[in-house]
C-alpha positions as CSV (number, residue, x, y, z in Angstrom):
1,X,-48.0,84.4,24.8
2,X,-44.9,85.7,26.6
3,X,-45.3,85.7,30.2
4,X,-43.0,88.8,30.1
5,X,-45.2,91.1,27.7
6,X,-48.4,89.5,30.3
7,X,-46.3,90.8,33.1
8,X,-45.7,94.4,31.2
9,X,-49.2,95.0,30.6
10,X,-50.7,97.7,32.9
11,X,-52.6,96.3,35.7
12,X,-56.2,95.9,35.1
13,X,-58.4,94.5,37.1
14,X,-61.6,92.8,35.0
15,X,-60.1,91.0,31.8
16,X,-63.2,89.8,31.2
17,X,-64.0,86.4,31.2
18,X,-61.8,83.4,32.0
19,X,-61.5,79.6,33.4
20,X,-63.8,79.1,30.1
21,X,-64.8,75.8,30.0
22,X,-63.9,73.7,27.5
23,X,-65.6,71.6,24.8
24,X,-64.9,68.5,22.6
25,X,-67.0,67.4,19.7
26,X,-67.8,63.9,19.8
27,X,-65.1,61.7,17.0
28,X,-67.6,61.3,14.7
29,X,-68.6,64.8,15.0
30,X,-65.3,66.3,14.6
31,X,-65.2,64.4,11.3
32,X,-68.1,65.8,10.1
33,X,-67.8,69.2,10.8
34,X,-63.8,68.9,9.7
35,X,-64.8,67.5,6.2
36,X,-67.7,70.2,6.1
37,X,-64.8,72.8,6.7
38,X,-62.7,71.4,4.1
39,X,-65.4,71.4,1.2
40,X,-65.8,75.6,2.4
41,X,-62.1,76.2,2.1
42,X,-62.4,74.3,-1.4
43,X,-65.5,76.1,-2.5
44,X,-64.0,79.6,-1.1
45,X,-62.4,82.6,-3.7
46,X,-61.3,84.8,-0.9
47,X,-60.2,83.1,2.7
48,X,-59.3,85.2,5.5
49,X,-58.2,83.4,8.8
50,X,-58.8,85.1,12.4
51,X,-56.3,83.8,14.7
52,X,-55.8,84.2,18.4
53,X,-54.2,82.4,21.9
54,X,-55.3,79.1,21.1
55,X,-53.5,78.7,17.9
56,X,-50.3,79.0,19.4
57,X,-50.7,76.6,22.7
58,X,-49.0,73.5,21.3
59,X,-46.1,75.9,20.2
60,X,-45.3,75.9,24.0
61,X,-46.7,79.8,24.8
62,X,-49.7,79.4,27.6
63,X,-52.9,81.5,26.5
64,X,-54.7,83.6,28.6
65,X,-58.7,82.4,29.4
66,X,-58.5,78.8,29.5
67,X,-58.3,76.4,32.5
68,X,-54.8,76.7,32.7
69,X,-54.5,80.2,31.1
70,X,-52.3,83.4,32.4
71,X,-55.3,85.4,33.7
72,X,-56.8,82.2,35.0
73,X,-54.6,81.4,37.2
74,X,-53.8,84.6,38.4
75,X,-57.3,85.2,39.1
76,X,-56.9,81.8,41.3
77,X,-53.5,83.5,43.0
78,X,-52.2,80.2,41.4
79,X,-48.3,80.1,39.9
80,X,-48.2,81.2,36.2
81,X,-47.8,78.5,33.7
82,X,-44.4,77.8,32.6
83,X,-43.3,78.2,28.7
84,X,-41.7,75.5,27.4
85,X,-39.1,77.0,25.4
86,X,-37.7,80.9,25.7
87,X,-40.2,82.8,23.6
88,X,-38.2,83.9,21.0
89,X,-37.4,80.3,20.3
90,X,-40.9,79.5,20.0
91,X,-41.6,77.7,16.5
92,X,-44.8,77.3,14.5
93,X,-47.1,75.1,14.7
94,X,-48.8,72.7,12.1
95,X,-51.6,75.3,12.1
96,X,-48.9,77.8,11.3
97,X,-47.7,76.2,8.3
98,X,-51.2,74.5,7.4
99,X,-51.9,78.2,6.6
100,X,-48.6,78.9,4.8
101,X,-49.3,76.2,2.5
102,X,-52.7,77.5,2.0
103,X,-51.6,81.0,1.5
104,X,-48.8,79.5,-1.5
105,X,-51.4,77.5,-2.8
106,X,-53.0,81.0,-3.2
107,X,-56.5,80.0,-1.4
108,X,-55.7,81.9,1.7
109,X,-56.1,85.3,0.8
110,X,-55.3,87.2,4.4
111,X,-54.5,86.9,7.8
112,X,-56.0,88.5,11.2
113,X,-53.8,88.0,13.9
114,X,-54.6,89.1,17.4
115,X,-51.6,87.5,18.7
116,X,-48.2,89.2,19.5
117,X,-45.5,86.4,19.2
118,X,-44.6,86.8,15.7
119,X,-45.1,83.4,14.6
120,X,-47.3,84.2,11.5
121,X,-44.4,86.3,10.1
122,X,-41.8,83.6,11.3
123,X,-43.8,80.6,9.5
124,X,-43.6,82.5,6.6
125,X,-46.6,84.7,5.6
126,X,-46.2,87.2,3.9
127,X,-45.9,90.9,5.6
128,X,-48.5,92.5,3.0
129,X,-51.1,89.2,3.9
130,X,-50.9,89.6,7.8
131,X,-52.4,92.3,10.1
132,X,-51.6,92.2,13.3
133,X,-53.5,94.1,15.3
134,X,-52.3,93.9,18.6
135,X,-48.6,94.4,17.7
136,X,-45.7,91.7,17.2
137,X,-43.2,91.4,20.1
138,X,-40.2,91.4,18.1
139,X,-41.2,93.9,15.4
140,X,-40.1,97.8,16.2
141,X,-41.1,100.4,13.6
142,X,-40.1,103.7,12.6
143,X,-42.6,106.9,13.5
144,X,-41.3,109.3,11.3
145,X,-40.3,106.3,7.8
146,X,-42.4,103.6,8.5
147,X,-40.2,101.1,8.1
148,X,-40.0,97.9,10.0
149,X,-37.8,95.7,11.6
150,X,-38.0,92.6,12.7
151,X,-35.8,90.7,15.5
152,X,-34.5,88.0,16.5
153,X,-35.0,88.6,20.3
154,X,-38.1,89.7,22.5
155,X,-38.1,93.6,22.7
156,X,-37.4,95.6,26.0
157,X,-40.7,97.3,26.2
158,X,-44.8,97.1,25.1
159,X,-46.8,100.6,24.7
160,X,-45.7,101.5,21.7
161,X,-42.7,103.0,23.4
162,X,-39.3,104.0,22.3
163,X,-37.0,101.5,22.1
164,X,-32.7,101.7,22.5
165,X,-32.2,101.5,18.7
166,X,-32.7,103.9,15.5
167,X,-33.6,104.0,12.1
168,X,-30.7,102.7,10.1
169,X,-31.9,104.9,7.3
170,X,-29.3,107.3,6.9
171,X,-31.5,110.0,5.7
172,X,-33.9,109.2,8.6
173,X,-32.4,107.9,12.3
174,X,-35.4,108.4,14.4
175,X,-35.8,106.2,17.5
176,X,-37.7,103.3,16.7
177,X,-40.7,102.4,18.4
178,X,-42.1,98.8,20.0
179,X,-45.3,98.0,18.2
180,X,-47.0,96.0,20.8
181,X,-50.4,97.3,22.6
182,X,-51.2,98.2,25.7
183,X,-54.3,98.4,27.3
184,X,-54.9,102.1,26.3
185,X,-53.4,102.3,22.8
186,X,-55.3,102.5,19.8
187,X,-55.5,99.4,16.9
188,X,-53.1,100.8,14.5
189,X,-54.9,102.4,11.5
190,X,-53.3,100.6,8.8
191,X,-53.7,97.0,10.3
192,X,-57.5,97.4,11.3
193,X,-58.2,99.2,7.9
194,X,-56.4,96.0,5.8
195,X,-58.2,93.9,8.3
196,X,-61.5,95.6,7.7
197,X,-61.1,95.4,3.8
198,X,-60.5,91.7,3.6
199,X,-63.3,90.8,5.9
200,X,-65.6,92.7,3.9
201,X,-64.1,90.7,0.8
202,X,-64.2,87.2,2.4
203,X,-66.7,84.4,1.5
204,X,-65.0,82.7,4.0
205,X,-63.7,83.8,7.7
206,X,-62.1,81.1,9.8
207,X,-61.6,81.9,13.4
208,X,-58.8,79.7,14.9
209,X,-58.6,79.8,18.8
210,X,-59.8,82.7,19.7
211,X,-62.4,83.5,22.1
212,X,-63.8,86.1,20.0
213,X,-64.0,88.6,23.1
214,X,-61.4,91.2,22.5
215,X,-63.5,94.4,20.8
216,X,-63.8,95.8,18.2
217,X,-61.3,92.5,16.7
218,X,-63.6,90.2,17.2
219,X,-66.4,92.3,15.3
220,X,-64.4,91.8,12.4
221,X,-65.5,88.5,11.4
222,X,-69.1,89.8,11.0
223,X,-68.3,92.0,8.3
224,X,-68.1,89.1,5.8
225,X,-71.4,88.5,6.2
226,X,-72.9,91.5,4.2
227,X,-71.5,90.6,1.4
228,X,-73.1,87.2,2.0
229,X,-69.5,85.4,3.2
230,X,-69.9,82.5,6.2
231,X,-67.8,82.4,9.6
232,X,-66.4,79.2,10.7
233,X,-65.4,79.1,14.6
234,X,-62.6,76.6,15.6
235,X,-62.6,76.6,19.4
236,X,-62.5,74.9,22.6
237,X,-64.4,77.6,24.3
238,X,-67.8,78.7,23.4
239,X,-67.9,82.2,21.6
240,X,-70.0,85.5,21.3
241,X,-70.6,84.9,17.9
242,X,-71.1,81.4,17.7
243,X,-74.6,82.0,16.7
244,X,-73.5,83.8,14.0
245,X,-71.2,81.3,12.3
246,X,-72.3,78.6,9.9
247,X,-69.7,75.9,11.4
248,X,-68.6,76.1,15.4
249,X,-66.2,73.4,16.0
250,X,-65.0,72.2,19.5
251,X,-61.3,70.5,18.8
252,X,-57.4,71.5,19.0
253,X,-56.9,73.8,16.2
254,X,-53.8,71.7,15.1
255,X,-56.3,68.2,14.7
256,X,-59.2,70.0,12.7
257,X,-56.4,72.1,10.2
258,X,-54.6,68.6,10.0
259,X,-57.3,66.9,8.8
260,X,-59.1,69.7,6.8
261,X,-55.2,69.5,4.6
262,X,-55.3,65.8,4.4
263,X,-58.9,65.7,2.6
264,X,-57.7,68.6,0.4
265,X,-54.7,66.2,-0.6
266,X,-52.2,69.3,0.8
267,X,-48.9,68.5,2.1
268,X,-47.8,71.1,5.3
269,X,-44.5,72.2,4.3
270,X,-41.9,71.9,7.1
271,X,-40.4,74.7,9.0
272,X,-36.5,76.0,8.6
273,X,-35.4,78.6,11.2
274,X,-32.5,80.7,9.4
275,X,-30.7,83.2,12.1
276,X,-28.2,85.5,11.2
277,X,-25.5,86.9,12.8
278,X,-21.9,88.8,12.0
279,X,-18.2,88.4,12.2
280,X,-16.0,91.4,13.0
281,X,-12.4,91.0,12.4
282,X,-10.4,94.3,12.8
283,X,-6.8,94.3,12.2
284,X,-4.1,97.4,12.9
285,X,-0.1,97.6,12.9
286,X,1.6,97.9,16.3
287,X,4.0,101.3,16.6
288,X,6.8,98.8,15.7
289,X,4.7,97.4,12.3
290,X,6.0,94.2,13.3
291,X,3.2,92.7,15.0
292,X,-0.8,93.0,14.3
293,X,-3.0,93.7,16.9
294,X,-6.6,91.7,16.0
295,X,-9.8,91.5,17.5
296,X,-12.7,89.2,16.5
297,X,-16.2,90.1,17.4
298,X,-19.3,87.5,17.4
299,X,-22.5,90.2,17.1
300,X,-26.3,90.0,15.9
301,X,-27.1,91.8,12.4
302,X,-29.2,94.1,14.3
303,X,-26.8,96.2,15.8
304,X,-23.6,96.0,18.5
305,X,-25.3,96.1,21.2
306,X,-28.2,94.0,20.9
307,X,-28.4,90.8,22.3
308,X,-27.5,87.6,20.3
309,X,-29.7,84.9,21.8
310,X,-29.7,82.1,19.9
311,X,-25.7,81.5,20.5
312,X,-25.2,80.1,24.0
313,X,-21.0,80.6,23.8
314,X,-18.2,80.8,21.5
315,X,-15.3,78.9,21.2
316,X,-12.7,80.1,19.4
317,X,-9.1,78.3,18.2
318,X,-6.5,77.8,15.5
319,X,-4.7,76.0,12.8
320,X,-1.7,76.5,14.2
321,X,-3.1,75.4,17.8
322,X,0.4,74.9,19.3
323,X,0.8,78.9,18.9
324,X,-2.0,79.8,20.1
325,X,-4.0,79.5,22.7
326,X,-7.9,78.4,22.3
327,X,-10.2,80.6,23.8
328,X,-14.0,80.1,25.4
329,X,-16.1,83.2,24.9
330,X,-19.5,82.8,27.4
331,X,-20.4,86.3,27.9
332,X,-21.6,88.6,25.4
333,X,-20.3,90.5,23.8
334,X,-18.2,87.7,22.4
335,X,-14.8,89.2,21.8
336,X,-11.4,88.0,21.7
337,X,-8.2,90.2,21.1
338,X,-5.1,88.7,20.0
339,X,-1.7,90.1,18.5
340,X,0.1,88.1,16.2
341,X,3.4,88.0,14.1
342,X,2.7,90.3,10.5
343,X,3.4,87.6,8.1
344,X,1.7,84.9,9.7
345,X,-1.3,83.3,8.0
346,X,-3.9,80.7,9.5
347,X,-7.6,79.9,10.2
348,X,-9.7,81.0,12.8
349,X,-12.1,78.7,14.1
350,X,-15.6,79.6,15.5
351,X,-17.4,76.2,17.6
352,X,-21.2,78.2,18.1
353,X,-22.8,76.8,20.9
354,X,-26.4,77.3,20.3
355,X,-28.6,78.2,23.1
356,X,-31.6,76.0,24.1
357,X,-34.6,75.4,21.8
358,X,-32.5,75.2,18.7
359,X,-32.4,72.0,16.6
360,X,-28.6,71.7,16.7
361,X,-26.2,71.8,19.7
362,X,-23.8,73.4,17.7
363,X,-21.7,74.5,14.4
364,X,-18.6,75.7,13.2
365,X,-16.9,78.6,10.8
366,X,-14.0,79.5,9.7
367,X,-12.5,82.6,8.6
368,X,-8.9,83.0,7.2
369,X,-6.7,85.4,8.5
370,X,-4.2,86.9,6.6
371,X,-2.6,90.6,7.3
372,X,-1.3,91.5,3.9
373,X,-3.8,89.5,1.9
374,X,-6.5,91.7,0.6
375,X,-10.5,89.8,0.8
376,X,-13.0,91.9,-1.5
377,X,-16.7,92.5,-0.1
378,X,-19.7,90.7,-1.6
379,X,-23.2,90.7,-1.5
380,X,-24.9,87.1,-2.6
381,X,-28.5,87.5,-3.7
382,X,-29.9,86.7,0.1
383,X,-33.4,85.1,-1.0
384,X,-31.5,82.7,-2.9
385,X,-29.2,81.6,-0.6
386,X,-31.5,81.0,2.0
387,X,-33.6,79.1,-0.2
388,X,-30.9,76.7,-1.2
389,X,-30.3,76.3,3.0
390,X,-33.6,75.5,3.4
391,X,-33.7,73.1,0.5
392,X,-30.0,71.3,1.8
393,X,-31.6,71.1,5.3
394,X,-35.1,69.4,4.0
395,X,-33.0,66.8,1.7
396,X,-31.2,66.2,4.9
397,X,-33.6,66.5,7.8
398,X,-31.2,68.4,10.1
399,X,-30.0,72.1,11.1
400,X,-26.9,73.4,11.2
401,X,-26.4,74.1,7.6
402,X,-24.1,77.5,7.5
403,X,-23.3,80.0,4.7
404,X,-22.0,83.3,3.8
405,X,-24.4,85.8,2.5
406,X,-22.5,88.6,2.6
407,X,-19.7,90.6,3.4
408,X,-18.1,94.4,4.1
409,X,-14.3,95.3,3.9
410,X,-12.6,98.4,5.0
411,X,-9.3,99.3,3.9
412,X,-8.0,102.0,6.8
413,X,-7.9,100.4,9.4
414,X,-8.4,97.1,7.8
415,X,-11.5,95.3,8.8
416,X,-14.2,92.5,7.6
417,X,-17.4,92.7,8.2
418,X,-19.0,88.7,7.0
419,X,-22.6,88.3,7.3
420,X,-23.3,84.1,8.3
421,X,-26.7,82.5,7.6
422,X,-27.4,79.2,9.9
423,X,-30.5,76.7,10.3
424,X,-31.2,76.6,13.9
425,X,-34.2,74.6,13.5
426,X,-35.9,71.9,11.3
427,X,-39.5,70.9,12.3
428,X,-41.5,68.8,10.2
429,X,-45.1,67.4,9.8
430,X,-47.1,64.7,9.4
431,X,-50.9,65.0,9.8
432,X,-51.7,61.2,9.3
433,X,-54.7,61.0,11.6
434,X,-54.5,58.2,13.7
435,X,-58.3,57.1,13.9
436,X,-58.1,56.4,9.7
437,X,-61.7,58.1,9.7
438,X,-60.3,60.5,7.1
439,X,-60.9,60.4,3.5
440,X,-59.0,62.5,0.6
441,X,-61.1,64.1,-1.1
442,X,-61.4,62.8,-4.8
443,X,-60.5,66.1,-6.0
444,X,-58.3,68.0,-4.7
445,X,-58.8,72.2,-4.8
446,X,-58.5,73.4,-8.6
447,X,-59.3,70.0,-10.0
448,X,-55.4,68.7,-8.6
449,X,-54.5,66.0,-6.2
450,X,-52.5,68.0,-4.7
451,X,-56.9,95.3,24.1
452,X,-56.1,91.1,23.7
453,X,-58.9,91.3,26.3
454,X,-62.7,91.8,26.7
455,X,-62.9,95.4,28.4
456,X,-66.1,96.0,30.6
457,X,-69.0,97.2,29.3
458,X,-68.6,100.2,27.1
459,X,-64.8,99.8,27.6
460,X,-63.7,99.9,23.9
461,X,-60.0,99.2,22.6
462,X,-60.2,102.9,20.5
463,X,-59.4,102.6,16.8
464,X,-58.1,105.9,15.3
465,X,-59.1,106.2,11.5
């Protein structure tokens, strides 16, 4: 997790149980139970995953109940653990996009998510498969609409407080709203109820590093077993409801899903990271209409005046570089202002310095400027284009792949508006077990080869219906 949103949490002082010890299965154990775990997820009709701290550990985000775990160590009056990339940089891990192949594959059918750094979205599940119940850290929503939006950097605030940016519905323009938890705040209705519903639907629940402590979550696996469905427990910790599970297995999340793939004869598909960000070039006459006064602007999609923090600095020069001078922009906002001669025409070019965690150190763009040339706007079918980036940036096993995907032009005063699409990161993965215990199945599936916290007693996270 972020140690930010840790930090904004309201104090509390028992958050239940932590410095869990932690247990490994024997090898030959772990095979077992991994090969029993890949026959369920064969067998199963309806999958639902459970996921919690520990899936997201060898992402770089510390959990919170382990030996080395934020409340752990704050309980100890130890240092906090460090992450080991900025949060919103954080990438998926092979558990992240085990599941996204599972979910495309269509055997995963739903997933429970107690965490709150937006990885599940980011790896690619899909919005209308994913509840998350304590919130997502870089998703504000709109009280009044509904609607969502999700960002590229970690929001201000947690509490389901407002936020510095509105609805960009015109008919709408409330003030958005954070959507992570806080100690107080109710599970939001329409996550626990979707939650609720596939659990009840499941023949199979898997639990992936969660501690199972946090209520009523971690009641939710239980409700599978009505209907006659079977929990599986994937944990270093021992659980409240390991008795209640048909599988408990003691390994790193990313080891048993690796080789739980590898017997179903699944590939992981890679990660692409596409970020987006805009170009602003205004133009006007001076008094004299001999010269034109120009400023370009390097902003995020999201608005103005939100941060852009995957671009480090800017730097910014010519075709014709003996008339003008080059420029470094290292403070945002990145804005240059120049006035040039009317009938002069040449290319401006943007060097992006990205910031660190992304895949690439940098990347450039060009934009042609020309006074009394006329650019029409565009809009390219987005899903398409990004799918072609990702493809390009598989094929070639490197970031940094740029396009346009769309852009705005006014006439009075002139300005363009370009919308630029970039792969900041490639992360690929290759579950090969290095023992060699591991054997494909013969078959593949379908015949193919192919709150956060325990409260104390009677301390209950409420749910609002």
């Amino acid at each position: 997790m972020s140690l930010g949103y840790a930090e904004k949490l309201s104090f509390i002082e028992d958050v239940g149980q932590v410095g869990m010890t932690e247990f490994f299965d024997s090898a030959h154990v772990l095979q077992d139970k991994i090969e029993q775990l890949a026959k369920l997820i064969e067998k199963s009709r309806h999958l639902v995953v459970f996921t919690g701290a520990g899936i997201s550990t060898s992402c770089g985000i510390p959990d919170f109940r382990g030996p080395k775990g934020i409340w752990t160590l704050q309980r100890e009056g130890k240092p906090l653990p460090e992450a080991s990339l900025p949060f919103h940089r954080a990438m998926p891990s092979m558990t992240h996009m085990a599941l996204v192949g599972l979910e495309k594959a269509g055997i995963l059918k739903f997933v429970i998510s107690q965490n709150v750094d937006g990885l599940h979205l980011r790896s690619g599940i899909p919005r209308e498969k994913l509840a998350e119940l304590h919130g997502n850290s870089f998703m504000e929503t709109c009280p009044s609409c509904g609607a969502e939006y999700y960002r590229d950097f970690e929001l201000e605030t947690i509490g389901l407080k407002e936020t510095s940016r509105r609805c960009s519905d015109e008919k709408c323009g409330a003030k958005l709203r954070d959507t992570v938890l806080d100690w107080e705040d109710a599970l939001p209705p329409k996550e626990m109820n979707l939650a609720e519903k596939h659990c009840r639907m499941g023949d199979l629940v898997l639990c992936l590093g969660t501690s199972l402590q946090i209520t009523p979550a971690c009641n939710l696996p239980l409700k599978s077993l009505r209907g006659g469905g079977k929990i599986v427990i994937v944990n270093l910790q021992k659980t409240p409801k390991d008795k209640k599970a048909s599988l408990v297995i003691h390994g790193f999340v990313d080891k048993v899903i690796a080789g739980v793939m590898e017997l179903l004869n699944m590939k992981i598909p890679p990660y692409i990271r596409i970020d987006l960000f805009q170009t602003i070039l205004s133009q006007s006459l001076s008094s004299d209409k001999k010269f034109v006064n120009w400023t370009i602007r390097i902003a995020s999609v999201h608005g103005l005046s939100a941060p852009l923090p995957f671009i480090k600095s800017v730097e910014v020069s010519f075709s014709n570089n003996q008339n003008y001078k080059e420029a470094t922009l290292d403070t945002q906002p990145f804005l240059l202002k120049r006035r040039t001669v009317l009938t002069e025409t040449f290319e401006i070019f943007l060097n992006l310095k990205f910031s660190y965690g992304c895949g690439c150190l940098n990347t450039r763009i060009e934009i042609p400027f020309n006074f009394q040339d006329s650019i029409e706007g565009f809009k390219l079918d987005k899903n398409a284009t990004l799918e072609k980036m990702r493809d390009a940036a598989i094929e070639d096993s490197k970031c940094g792949q740029n396009a346009v995907v769309e852009r705005k032009t006014i006439l009075v005063p002139k300005s363009e508006t370009t919308v630029h699409a970039i792969v900041t990161n490639v992360k690929t993965f290759d579950y090969q077990l290095s023992n060699g215990d591991m054997k494909p199945m013969k078959e593949g599936l379908n015949g193919l080869k192919t709150t956060r916290k325990q409260r104390s007693k009677g301390r209950k996270r409420k749910t609002r219906l």
